[in-house]
C-alpha positions as CSV (number, residue, x, y, z in Angstrom):
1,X,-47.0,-29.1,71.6
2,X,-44.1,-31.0,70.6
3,X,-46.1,-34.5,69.8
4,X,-47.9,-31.9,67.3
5,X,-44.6,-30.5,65.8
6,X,-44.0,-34.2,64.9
7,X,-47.1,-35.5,63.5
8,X,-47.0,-31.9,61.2
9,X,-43.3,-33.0,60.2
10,X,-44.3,-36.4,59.5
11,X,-47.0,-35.2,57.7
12,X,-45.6,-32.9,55.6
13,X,-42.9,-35.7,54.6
14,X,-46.0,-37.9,53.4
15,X,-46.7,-34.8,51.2
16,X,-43.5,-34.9,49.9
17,X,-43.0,-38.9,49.2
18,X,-46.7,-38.4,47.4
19,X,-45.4,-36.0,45.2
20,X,-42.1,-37.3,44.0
21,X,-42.2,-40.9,42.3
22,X,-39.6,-43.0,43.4
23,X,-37.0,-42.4,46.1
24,X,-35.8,-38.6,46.2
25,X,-32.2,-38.1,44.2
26,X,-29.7,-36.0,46.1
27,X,-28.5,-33.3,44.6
28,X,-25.6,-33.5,41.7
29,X,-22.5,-31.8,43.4
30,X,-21.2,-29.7,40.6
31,X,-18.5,-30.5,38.5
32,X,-14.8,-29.9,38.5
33,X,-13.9,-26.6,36.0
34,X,-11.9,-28.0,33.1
35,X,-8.4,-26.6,33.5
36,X,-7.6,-24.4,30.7
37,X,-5.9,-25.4,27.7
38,X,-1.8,-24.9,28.2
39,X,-0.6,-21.3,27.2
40,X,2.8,-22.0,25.4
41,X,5.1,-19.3,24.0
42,X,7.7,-19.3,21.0
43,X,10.4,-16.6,20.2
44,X,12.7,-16.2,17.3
45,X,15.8,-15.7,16.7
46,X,16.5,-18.9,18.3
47,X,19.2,-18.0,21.3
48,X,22.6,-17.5,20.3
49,X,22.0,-17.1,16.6
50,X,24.9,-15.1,15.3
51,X,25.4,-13.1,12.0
52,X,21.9,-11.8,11.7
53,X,20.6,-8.7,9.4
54,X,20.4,-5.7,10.7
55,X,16.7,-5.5,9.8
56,X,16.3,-9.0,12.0
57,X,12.9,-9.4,13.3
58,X,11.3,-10.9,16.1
59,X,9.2,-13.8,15.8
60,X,6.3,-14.4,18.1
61,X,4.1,-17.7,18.0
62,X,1.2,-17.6,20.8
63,X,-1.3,-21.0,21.4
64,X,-4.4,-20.3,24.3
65,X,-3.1,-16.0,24.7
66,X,-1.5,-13.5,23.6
67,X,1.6,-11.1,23.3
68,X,1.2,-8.8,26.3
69,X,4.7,-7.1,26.4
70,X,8.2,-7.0,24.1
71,X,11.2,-5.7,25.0
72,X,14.2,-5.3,23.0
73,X,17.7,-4.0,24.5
74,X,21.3,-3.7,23.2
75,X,24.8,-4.7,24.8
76,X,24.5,-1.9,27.2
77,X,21.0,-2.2,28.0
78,X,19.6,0.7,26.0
79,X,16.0,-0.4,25.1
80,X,14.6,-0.4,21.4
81,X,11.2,0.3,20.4
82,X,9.2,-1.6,18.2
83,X,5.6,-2.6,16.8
84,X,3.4,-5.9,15.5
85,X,3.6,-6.3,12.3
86,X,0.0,-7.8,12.9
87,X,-1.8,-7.4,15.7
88,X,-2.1,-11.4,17.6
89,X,-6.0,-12.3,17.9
90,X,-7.3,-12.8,21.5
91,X,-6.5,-16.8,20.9
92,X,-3.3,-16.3,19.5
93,X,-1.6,-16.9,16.7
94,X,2.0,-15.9,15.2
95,X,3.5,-12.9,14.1
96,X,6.5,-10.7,13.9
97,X,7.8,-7.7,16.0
98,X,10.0,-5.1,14.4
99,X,12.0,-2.3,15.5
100,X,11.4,1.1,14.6
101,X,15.0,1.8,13.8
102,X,17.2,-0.2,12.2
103,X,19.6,-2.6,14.6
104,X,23.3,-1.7,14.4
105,X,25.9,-3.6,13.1
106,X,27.9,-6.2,15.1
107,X,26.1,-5.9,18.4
108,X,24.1,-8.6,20.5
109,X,20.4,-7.8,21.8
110,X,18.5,-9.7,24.4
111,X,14.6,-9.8,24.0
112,X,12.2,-10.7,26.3
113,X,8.3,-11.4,25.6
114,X,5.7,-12.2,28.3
115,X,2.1,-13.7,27.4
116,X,-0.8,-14.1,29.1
117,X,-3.2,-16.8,29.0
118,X,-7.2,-16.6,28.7
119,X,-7.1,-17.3,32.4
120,X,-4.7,-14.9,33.9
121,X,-1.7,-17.2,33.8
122,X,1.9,-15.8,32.4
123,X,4.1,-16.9,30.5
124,X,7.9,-14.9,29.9
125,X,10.5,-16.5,27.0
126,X,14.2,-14.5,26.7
127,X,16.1,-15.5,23.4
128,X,19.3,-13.1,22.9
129,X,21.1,-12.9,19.2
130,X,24.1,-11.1,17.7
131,X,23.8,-9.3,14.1
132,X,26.6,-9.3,11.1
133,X,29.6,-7.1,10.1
134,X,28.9,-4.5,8.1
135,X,28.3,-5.6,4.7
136,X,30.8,-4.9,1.8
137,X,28.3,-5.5,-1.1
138,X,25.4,-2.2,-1.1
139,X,22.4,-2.2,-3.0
140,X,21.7,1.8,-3.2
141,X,17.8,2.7,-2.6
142,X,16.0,5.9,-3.2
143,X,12.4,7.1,-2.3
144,X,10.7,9.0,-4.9
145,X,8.5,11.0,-1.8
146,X,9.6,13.6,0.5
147,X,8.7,15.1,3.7
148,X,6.1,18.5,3.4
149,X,5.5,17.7,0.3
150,X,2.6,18.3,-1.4
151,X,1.6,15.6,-4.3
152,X,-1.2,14.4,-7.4
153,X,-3.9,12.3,-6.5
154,X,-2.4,9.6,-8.2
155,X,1.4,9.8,-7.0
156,X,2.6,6.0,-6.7
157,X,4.6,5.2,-3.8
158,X,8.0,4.5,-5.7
159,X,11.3,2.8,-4.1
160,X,14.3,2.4,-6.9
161,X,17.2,0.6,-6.2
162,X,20.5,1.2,-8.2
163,X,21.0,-2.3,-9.0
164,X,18.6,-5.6,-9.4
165,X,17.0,-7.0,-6.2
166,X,16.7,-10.6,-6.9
167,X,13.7,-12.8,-7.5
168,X,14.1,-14.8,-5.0
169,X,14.7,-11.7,-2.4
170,X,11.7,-9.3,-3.1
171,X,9.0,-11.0,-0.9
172,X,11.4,-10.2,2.2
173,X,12.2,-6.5,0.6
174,X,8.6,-5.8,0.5
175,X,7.7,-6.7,3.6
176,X,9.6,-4.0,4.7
177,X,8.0,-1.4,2.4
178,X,5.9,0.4,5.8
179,X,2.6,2.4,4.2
180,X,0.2,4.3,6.3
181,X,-2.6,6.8,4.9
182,X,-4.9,8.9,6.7
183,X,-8.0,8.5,6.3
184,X,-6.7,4.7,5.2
185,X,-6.8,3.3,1.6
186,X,-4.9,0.2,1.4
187,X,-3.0,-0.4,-1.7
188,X,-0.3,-3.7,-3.1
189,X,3.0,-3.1,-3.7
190,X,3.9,-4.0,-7.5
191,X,7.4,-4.8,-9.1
192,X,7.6,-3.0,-12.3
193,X,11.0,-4.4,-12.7
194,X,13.9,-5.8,-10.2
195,X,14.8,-1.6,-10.1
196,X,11.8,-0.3,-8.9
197,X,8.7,-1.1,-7.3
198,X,5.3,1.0,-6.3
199,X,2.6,1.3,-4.2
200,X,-0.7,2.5,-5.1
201,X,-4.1,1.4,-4.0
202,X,-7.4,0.8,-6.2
203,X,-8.6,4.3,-6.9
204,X,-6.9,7.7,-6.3
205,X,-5.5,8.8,-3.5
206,X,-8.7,11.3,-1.9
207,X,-7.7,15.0,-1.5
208,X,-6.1,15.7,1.9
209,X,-5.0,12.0,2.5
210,X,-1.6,12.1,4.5
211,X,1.2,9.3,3.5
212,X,3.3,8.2,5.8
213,X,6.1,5.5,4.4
214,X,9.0,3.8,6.2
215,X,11.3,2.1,3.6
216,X,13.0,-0.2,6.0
217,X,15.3,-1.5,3.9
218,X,19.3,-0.9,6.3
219,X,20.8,-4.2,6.3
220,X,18.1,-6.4,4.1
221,X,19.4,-8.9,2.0
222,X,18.6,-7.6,-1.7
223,X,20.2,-11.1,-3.3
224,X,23.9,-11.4,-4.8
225,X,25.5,-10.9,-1.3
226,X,24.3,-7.5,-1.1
227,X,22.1,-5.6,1.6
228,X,20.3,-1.9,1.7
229,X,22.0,0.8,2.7
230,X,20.0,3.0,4.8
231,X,15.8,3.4,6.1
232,X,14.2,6.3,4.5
233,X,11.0,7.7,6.0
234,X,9.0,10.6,4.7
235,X,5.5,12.6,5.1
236,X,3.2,13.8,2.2
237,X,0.0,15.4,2.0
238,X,-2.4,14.7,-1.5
239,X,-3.2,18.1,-2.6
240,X,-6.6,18.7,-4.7
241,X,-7.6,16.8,-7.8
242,X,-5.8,18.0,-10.6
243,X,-6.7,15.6,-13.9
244,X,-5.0,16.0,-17.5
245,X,-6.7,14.7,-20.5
246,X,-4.6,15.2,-23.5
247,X,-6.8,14.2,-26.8
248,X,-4.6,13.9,-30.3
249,X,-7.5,14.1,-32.2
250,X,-8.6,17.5,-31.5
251,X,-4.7,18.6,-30.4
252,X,-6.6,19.9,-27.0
253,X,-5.8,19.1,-23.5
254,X,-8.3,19.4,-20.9
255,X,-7.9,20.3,-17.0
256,X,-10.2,19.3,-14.8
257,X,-9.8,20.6,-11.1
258,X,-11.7,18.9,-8.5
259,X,-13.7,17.2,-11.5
260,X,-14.6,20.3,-12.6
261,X,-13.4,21.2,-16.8
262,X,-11.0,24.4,-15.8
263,X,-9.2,25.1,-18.8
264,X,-9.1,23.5,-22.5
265,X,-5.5,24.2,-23.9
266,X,-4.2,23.8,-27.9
267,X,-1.8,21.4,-27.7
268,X,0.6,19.9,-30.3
269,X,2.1,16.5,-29.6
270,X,4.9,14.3,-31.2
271,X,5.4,14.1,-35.0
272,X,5.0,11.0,-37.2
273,X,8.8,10.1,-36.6
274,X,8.9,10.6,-33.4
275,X,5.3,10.2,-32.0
276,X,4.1,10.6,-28.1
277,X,3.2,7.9,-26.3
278,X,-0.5,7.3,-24.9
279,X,-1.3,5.6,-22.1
280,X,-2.1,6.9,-18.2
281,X,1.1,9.0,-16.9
282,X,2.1,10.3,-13.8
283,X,3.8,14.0,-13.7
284,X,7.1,12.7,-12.4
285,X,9.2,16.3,-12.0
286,X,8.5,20.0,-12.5
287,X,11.4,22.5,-13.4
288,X,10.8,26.0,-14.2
289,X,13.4,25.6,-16.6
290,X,15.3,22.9,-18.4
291,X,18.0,22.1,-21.3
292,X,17.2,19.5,-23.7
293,X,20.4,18.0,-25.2
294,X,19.5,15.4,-28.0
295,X,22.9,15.6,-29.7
296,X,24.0,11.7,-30.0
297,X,19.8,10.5,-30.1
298,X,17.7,9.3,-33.1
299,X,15.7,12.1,-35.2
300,X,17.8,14.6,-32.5
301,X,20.6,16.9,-32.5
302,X,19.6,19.7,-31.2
303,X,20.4,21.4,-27.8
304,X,17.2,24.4,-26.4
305,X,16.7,25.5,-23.3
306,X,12.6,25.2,-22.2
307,X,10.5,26.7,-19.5
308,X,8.1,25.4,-17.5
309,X,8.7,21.6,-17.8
310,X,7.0,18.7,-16.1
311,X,8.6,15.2,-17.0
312,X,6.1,12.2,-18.3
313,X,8.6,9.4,-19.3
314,X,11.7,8.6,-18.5
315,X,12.0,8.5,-22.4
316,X,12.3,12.2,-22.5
317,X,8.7,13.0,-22.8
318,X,7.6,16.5,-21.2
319,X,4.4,18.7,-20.8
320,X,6.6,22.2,-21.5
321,X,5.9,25.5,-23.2
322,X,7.1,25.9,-27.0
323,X,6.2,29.5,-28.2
324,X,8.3,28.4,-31.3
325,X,5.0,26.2,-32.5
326,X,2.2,28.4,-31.3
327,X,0.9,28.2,-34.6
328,X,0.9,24.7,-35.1
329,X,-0.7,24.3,-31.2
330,X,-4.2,22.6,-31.8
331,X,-3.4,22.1,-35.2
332,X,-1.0,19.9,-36.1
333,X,1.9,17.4,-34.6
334,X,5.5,18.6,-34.5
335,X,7.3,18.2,-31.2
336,X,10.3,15.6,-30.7
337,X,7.3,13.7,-28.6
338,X,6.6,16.3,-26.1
339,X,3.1,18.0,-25.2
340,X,4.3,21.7,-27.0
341,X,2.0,24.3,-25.8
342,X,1.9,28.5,-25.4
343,X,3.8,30.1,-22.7
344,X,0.8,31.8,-20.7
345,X,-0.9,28.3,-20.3
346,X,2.1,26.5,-19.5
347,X,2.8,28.8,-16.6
348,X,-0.7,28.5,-15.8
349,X,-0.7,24.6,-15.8
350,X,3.1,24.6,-13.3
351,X,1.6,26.8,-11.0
352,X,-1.6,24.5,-10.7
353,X,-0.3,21.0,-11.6
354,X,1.3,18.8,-8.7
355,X,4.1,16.1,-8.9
356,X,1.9,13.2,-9.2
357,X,-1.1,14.3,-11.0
358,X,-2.7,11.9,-13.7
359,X,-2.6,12.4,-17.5
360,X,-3.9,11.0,-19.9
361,X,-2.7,10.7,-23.3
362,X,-5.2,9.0,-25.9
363,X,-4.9,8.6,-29.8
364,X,-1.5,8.5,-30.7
365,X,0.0,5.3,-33.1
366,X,2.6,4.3,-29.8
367,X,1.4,2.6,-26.8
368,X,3.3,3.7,-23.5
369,X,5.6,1.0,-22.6
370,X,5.1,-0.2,-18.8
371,X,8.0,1.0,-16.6
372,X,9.2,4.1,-19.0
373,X,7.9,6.4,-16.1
374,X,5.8,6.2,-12.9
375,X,3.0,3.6,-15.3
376,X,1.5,2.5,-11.8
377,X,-2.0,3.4,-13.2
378,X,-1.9,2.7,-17.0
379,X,-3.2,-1.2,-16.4
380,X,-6.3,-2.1,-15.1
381,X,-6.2,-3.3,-11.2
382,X,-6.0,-7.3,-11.9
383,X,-3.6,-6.6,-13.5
384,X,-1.4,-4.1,-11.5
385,X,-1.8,-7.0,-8.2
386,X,-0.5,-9.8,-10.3
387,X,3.3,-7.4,-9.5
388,X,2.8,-8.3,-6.1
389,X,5.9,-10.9,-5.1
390,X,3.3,-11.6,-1.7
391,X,0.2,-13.0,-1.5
392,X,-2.6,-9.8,-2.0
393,X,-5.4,-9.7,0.6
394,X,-8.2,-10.9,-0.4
395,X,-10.6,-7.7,-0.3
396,X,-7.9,-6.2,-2.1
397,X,-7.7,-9.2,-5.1
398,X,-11.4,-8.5,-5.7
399,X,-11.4,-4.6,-5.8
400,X,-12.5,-3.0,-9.1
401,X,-10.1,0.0,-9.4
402,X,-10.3,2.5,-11.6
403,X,-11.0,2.4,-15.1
404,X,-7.2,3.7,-16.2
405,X,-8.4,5.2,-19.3
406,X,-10.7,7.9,-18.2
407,X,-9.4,8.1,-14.4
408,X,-12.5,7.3,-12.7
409,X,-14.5,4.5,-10.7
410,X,-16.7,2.7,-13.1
411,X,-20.5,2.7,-12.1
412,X,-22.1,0.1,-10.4
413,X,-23.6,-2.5,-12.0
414,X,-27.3,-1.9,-12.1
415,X,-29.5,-3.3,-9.6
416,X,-31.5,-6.3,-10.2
417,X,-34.7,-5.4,-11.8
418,X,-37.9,-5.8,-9.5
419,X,-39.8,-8.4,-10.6
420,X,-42.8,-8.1,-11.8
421,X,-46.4,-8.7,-10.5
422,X,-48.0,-10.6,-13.1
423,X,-51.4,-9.3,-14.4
424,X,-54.4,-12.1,-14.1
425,X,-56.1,-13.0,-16.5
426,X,-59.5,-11.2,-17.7
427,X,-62.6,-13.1,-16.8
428,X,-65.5,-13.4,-18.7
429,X,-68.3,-11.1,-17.6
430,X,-71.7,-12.4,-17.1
């Protein structure tokens, strides 16, 4: 039995050189895994860096990982929260982390950031950093939105300042202009001067859109020596679609709620020596009553108290009610450049009208003047980006935006037309 086991053994190893040309290879062992590419980790402020703004943030710069924890704390160890400005990519990358809350003056922080690499490994870098005095130079800042509010579809996010933020210091003010809408509709930021800048995306705001803004601005240098005062923060909701369209050719104003025509309203508008402006506005205030004092202005003088007024311009010009030119309402032009109208329908128009609601004014001999009001909407959308003092996404740079003339989307262009089968030729019958 065993002599058999060996010639079948033998055999079947004749089988096997047959088969296989040449002597038989031995089989490749496998080769080593590549180690993975170093995970490396930088943090700024470098440490010891004294004399920083109170609005100092972190800087994070990630190759092979990413940014797996931050932690901030004060002096005494009380821990500050913060957020990415922009979330890292799986692979890394470099971005900033900011607090939520401004930093306080004269006071040293210790941060700590850990990483992790793509194959588990860890990586932990501590930087610590002290922040300024208090500054004796204050730009002032204001936030034209408050929180509960309810506001126009087209109500620009505006930040003013009380004196001139220089050139070469708005990049770094608006990166710490905070928007959030829900559902979300990015917008740009545009300078309409060194006062005041705004925040408005492509098309309207949609009805029932909640705004969320965080003006960071405590401690950031504004230029000249001088810093922000304070953060302001505030909560709006975008009430329903309320659109004015005010025609000096017919001396009518239109309302449209929810793009639907609700109400067509005599009007009379500014006369010949001082003429309204047209151009896309924003209603900027509403006061159930309010004086007008022109003593000391051009083609003025005159001191009368008004009801139901809702500011246009800074300029002075107002939607408000005029009984005293009911006659001359859809007839004729004789305000101090005002929309004049009846009382019932001024009443009417307060009570359904919301700060921030678009109007159009159309047909008048004086163009509005960018800047003399909340203009955010009266240029077409190239245009409003080129205010930008960042660079403007790009899906963003190629958005259409509204057409600021009528207030609405302009159609799409008209799709390709199918091309045609072509017809063959007759053939001769036989």
């Amino acid at each position: 039995m065993r002599r058999f086991l060996v010639v079948t053994v033998a055999t079947v190893g004749l089988a096997l050189t047959a088969c296989t040309p040449g002597r038989p290879e031995e089989a490749a062992a496998p080769a080593p895994e590549a180690a993975p590419p170093p995970l490396t980790l930088a943090v700024t402020p470098a440490a010891g860096t004294a004399d920083l703004p109170v609005s100092t943030e972190l800087g994070l710069t990630v190759a092979h990982g990413r940014v797996t924890d931050v932690s901030l704390v004060d002096g005494g160890g009380g821990a500050i929260a913060g957020m990415l400005r922009d979330p890292l990519p799986a692979d890394g990358g470099a971005t900033t982390w900011i607090p939520v809350v401004p930093l306080a003056y004269g006071a040293a922080y210790t941060a700590t950031v850990t990483a992790e690499g793509d194959k588990g490994q860890k990586l932990t870098q501590t930087t610590t950093f002290t922040t300024m005095g208090r500054p004796g130079r204050v730009t002032g800042t204001g936030l034209y939105l408050f929180d509960g509010e309810t506001v126009g579809v087209a109500m620009p996010v505006v930040i003013e300042f009380d004196r001139e933020v220089a050139d070469e210091a708005r990049a770094d003010v608006q990166k710490r202009l905070f928007v959030e809408t829900n559902p979300p509709q990015p917008g740009v930021w545009h300078w309409a001067s060194g006062r005041q800048v705004w925040y408005r995306a492509p098309d309207y705001w949609q009805p029932g859109t909640t705004i969320t803004v965080r003006a960071a601005l405590d401690g950031v240098p504004m230029g000249g020596g001088s810093y922000g005062d304070t953060d302001r923060t505030a909560t709006a909701v975008v009430g329903n679609k309320v659109f004015l369209d005010v025609d000096n050719g017919t001396k009518q104003m239109q309302v449209f709620i929810d793009n639907q025509l609700a109400r067509t309203i005599p009007v009379s508008l500014g006369k010949p020596s001082t003429p309204s402006s047209s151009g896309a506005m924003v209603l900027m205030t509403k006061e159930p009553t309010r004086t007008f004092d022109t003593r000391g202005e051009p083609n003025g003088g005159y001191v009368v108290d008004v009801n139901w007024a809702m500011r246009l311009t800074w300029g002075g010009e107002f939607i408000h009610a005029a009984p005293w030119s009911v006659g001359d309402q859809g007839v004729r032009n004789v305000s101090h450049g005002c929309v004049n109208m009846a009382n019932g329908p001024s009443e009417w128009l307060f009570d359904t009208a919301h700060i921030g609601d678009p109007i159009i004014v159309r047909g008048t001999d004086v163009p509005l003047e960018n800047g003399n009001g909340w203009t955010a909407w009266n240029q077409t959308w190239a245009e409003y980006i080129q205010g930008s003092a960042l660079p403007v996404p790009p899906a963003l740079a190629h958005a259409v935006g509204i057409d600021p003339l009528t207030g609405t989307m302009p159609p799409p262009p008209p799709a390709p037309a199918a091309a045609e089968t072509p017809v063959p030729a007759a053939q001769p019958t036989r």
